[in-house]
mmCIF file of the C-alpha atoms, coordinates in Angstrom:
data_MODEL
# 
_entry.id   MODEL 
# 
loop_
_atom_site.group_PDB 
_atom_site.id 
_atom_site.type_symbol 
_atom_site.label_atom_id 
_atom_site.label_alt_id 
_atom_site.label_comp_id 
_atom_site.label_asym_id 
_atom_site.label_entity_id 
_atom_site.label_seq_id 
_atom_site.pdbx_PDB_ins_code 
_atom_site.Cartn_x 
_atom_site.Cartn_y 
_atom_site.Cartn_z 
_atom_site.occupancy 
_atom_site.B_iso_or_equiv 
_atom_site.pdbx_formal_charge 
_atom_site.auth_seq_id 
_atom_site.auth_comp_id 
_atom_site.auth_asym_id 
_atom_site.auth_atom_id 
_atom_site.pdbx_PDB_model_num 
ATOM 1   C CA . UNK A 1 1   ? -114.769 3.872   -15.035 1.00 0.00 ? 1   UNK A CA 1 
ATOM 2   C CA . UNK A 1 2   ? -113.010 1.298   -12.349 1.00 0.00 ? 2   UNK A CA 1 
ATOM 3   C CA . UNK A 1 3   ? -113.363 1.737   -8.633  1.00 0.00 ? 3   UNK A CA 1 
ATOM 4   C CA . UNK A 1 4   ? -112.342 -1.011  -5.773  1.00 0.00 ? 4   UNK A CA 1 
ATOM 5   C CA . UNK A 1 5   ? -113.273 -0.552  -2.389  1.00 0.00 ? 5   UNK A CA 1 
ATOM 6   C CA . UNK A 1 6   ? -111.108 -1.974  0.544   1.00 0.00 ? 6   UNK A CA 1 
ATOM 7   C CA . UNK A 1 7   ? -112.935 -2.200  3.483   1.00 0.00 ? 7   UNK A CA 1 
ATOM 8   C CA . UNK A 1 8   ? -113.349 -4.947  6.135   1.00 0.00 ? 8   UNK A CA 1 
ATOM 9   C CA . UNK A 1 9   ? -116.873 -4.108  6.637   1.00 0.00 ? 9   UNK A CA 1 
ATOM 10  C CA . UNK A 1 10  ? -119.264 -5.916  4.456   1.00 0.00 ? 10  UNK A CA 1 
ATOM 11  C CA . UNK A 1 11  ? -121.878 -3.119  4.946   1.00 0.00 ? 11  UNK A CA 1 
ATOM 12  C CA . UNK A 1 12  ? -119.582 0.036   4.345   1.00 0.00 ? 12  UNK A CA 1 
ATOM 13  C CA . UNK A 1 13  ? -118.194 -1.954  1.051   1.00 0.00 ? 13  UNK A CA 1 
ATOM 14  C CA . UNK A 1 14  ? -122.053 -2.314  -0.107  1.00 0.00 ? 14  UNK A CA 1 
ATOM 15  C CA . UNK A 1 15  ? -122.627 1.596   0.639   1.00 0.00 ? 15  UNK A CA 1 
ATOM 16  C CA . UNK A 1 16  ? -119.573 2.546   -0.879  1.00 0.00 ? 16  UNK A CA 1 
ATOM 17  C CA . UNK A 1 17  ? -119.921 0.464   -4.135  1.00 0.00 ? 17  UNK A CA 1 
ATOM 18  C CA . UNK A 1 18  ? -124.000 1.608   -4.190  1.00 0.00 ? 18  UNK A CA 1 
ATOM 19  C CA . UNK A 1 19  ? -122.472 5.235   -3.916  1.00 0.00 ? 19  UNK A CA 1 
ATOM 20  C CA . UNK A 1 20  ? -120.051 5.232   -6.336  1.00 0.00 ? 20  UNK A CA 1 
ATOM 21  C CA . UNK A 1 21  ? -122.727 3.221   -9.340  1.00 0.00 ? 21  UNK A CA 1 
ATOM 22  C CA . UNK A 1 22  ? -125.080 5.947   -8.347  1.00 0.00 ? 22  UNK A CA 1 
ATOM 23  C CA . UNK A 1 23  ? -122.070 8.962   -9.381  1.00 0.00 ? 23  UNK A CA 1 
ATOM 24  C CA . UNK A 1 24  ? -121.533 6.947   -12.392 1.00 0.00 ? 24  UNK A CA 1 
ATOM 25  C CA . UNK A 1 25  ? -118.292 4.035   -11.902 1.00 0.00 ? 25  UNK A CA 1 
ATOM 26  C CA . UNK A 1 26  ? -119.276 1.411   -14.591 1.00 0.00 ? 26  UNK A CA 1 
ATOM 27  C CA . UNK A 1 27  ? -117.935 -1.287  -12.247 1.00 0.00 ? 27  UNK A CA 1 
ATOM 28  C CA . UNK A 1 28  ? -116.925 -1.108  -8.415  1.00 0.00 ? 28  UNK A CA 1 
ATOM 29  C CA . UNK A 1 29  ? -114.707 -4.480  -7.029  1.00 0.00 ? 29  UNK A CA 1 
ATOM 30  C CA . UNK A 1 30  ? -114.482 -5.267  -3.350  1.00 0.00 ? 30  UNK A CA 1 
ATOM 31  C CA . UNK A 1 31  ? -111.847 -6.766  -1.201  1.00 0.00 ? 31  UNK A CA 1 
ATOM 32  C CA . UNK A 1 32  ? -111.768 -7.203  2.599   1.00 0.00 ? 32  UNK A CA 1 
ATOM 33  C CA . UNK A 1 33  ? -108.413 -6.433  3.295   1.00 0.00 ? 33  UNK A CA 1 
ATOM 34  C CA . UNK A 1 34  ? -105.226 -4.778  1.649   1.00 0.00 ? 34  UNK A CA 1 
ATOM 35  C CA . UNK A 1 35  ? -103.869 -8.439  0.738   1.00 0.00 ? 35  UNK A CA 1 
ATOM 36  C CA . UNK A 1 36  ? -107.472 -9.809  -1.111  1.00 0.00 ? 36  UNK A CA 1 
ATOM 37  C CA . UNK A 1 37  ? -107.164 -5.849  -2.655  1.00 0.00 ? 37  UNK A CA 1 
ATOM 38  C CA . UNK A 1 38  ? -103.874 -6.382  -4.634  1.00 0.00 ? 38  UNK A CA 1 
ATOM 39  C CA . UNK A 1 39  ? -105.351 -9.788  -5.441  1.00 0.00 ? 39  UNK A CA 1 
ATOM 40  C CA . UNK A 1 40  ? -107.677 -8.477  -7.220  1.00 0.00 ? 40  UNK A CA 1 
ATOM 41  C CA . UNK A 1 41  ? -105.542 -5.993  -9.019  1.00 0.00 ? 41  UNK A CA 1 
ATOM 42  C CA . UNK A 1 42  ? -102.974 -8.510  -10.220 1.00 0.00 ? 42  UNK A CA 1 
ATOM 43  C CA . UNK A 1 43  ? -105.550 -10.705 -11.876 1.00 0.00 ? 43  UNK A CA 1 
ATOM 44  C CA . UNK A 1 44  ? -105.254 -8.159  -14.901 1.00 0.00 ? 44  UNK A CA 1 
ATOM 45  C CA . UNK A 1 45  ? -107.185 -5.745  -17.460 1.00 0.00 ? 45  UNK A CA 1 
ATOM 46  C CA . UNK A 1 46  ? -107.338 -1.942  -16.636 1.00 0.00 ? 46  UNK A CA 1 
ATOM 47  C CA . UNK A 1 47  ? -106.525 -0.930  -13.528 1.00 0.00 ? 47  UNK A CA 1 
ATOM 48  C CA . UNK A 1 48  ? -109.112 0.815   -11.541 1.00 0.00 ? 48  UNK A CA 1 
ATOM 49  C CA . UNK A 1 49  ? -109.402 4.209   -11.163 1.00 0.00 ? 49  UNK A CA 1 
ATOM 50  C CA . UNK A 1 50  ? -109.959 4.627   -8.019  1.00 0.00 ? 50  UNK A CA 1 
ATOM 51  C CA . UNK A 1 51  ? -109.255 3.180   -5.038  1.00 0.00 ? 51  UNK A CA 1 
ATOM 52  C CA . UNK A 1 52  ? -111.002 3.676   -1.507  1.00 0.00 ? 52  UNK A CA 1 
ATOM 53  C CA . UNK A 1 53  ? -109.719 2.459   1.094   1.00 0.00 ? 53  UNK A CA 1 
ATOM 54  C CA . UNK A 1 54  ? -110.132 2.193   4.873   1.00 0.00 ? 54  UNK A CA 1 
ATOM 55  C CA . UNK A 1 55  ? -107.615 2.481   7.661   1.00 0.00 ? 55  UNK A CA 1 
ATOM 56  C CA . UNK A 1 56  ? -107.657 -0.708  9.660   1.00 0.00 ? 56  UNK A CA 1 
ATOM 57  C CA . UNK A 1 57  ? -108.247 -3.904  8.135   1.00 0.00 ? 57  UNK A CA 1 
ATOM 58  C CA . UNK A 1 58  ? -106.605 -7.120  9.376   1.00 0.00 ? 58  UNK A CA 1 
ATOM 59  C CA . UNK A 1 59  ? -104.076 -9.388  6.615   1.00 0.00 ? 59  UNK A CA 1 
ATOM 60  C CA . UNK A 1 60  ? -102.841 -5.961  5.817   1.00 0.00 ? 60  UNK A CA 1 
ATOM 61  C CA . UNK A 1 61  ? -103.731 -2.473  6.599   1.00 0.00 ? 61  UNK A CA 1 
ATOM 62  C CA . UNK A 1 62  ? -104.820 0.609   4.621   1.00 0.00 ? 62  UNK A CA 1 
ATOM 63  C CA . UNK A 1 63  ? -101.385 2.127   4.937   1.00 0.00 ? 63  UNK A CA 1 
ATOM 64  C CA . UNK A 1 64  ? -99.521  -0.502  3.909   1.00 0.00 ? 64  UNK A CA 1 
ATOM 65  C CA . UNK A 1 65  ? -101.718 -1.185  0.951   1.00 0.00 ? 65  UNK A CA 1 
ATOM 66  C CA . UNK A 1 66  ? -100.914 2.237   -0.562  1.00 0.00 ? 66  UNK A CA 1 
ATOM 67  C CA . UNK A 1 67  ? -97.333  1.538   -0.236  1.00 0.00 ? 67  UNK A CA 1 
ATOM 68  C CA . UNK A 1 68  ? -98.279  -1.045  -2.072  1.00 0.00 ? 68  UNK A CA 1 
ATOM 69  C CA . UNK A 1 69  ? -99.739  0.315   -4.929  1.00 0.00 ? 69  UNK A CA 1 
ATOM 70  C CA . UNK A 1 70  ? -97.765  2.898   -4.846  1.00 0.00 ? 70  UNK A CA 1 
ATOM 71  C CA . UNK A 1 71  ? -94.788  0.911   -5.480  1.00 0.00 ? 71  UNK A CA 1 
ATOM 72  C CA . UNK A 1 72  ? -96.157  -0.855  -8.412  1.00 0.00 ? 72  UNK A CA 1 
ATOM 73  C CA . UNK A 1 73  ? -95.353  1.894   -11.609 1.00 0.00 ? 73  UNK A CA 1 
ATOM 74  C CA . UNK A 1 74  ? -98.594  -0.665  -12.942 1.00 0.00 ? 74  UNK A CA 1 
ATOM 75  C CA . UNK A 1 75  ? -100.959 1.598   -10.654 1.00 0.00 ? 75  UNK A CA 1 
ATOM 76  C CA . UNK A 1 76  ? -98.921  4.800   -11.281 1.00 0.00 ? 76  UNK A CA 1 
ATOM 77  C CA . UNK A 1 77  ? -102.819 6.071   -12.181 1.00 0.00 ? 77  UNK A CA 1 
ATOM 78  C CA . UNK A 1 78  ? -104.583 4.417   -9.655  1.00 0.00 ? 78  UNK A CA 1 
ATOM 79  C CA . UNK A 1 79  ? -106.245 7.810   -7.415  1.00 0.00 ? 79  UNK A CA 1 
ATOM 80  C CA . UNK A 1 80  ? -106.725 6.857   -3.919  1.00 0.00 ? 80  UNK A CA 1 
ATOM 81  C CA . UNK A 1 81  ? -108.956 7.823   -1.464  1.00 0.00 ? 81  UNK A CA 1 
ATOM 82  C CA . UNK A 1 82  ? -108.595 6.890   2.563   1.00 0.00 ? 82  UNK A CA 1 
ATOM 83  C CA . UNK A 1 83  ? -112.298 6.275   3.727   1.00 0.00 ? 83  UNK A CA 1 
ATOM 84  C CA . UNK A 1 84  ? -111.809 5.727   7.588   1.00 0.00 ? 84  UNK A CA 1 
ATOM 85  C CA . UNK A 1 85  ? -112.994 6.661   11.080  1.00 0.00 ? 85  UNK A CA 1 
ATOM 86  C CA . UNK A 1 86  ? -109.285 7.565   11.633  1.00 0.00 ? 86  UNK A CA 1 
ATOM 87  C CA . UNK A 1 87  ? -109.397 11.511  12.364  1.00 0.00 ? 87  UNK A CA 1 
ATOM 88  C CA . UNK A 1 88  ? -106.669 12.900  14.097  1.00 0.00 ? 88  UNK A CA 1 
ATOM 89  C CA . UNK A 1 89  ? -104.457 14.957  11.613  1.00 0.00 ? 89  UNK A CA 1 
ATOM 90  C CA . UNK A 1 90  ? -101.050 12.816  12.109  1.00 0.00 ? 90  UNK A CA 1 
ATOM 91  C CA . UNK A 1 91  ? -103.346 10.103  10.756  1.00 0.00 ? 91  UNK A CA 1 
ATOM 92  C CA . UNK A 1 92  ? -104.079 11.955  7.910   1.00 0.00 ? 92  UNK A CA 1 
ATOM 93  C CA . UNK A 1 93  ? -99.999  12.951  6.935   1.00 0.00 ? 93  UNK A CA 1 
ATOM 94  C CA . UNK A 1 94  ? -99.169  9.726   7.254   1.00 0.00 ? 94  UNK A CA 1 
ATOM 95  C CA . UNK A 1 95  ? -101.716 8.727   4.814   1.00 0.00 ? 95  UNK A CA 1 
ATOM 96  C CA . UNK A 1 96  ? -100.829 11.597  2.559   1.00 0.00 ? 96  UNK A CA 1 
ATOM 97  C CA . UNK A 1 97  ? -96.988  10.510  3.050   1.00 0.00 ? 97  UNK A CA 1 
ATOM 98  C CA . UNK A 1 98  ? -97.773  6.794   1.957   1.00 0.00 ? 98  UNK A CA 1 
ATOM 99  C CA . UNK A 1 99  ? -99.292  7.817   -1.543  1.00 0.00 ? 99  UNK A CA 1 
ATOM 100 C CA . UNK A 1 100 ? -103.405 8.756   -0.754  1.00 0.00 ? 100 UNK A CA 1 
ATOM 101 C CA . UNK A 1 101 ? -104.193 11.468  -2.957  1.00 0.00 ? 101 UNK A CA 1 
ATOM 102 C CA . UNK A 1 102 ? -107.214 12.831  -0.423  1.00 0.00 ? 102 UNK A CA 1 
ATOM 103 C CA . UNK A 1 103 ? -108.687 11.537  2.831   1.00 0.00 ? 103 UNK A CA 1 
ATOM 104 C CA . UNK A 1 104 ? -111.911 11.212  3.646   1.00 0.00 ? 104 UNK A CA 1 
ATOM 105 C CA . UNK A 1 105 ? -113.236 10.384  7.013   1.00 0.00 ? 105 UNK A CA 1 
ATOM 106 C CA . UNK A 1 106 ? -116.142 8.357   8.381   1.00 0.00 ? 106 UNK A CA 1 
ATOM 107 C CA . UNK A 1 107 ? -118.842 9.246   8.505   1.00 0.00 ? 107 UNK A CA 1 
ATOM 108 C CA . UNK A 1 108 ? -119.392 11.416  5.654   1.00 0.00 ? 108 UNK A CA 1 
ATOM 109 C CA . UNK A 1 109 ? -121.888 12.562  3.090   1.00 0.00 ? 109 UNK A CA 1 
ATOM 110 C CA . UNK A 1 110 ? -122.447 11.694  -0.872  1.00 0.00 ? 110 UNK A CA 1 
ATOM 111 C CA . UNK A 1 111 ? -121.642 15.054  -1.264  1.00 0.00 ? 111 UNK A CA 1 
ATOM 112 C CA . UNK A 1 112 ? -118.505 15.050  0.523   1.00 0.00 ? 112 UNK A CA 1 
ATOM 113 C CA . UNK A 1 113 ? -117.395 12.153  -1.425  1.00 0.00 ? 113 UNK A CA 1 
ATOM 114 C CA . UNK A 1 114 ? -118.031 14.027  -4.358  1.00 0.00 ? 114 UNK A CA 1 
ATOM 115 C CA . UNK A 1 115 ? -116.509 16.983  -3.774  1.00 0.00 ? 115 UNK A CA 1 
ATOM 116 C CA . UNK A 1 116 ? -113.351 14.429  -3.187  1.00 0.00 ? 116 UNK A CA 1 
ATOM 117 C CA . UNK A 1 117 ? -113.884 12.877  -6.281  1.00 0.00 ? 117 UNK A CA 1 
ATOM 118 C CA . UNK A 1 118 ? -114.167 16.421  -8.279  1.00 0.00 ? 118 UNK A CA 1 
ATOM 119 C CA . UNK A 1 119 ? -110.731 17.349  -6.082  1.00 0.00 ? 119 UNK A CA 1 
ATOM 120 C CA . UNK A 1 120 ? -109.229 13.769  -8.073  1.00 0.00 ? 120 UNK A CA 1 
ATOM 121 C CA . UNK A 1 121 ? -110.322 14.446  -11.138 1.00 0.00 ? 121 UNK A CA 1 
ATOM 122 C CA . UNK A 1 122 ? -112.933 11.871  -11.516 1.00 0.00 ? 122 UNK A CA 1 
ATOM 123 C CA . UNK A 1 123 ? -116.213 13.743  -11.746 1.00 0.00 ? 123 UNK A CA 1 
ATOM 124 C CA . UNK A 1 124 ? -117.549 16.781  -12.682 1.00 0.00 ? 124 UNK A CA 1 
ATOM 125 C CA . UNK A 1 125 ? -120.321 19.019  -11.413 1.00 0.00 ? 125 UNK A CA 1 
# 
């Protein structure tokens, strides 16, 4: 399985990316920012499963990357996850609005990004 991770922090993406190899995602892409993100997707094959993404990012935003995606039917299957320090629960129905299938926020546990993973679909206990 696929995952990207879309953070501007060089040290979250290398957590995230050693957290999801360790649950079992064959490969796990990075990208800065929203706009380097759907770079990556439009250079082709399978899209990824899963998506995370955080919140504030300069070039473009978390928010307006999953309007992004969302708006391409090519990652109708795409399941994403906001990973962000962002907390207060207007933050969290606007993400929910955009197209995020679950919300997780910073900082969190490996097993509270599994049990948002099982929520998705994506693994099994």
């Amino acid at each position: 399985m696929r995952a990207i991770v879309v953070d501007d922090s060089r040290a979250m993406r290398t957590i995230l990316r050693k957290m999801l190899t360790e649950i079992g995602f064959s490969e796990v892409l990075e990208a800065e920012h929203g706009r380097a993100a759907l770079d990556a997707l439009s250079e082709g094959g399978e899209p990824p499963a899963l998506a995370l993404v955080d919140w504030n990012m300069p070039e473009m935003n978390g928010i307006d990357l999953v309007r992004a995606v969302r708006a391409n039917p090519a990652y109708r299957s795409v399941r994403i996850l906001m990973v962000t320090t962002e907390t207060e629960m207007a933050h969290v129905a606007i993400a929910l609005e955009a197209g995020a299938d679950e919300y997780l926020m910073k900082p969190f546990t490996k097993d509270a990004m599994l049990g948002k993973l099982e929520l998705l679909g994506l693994v099994y206990s």
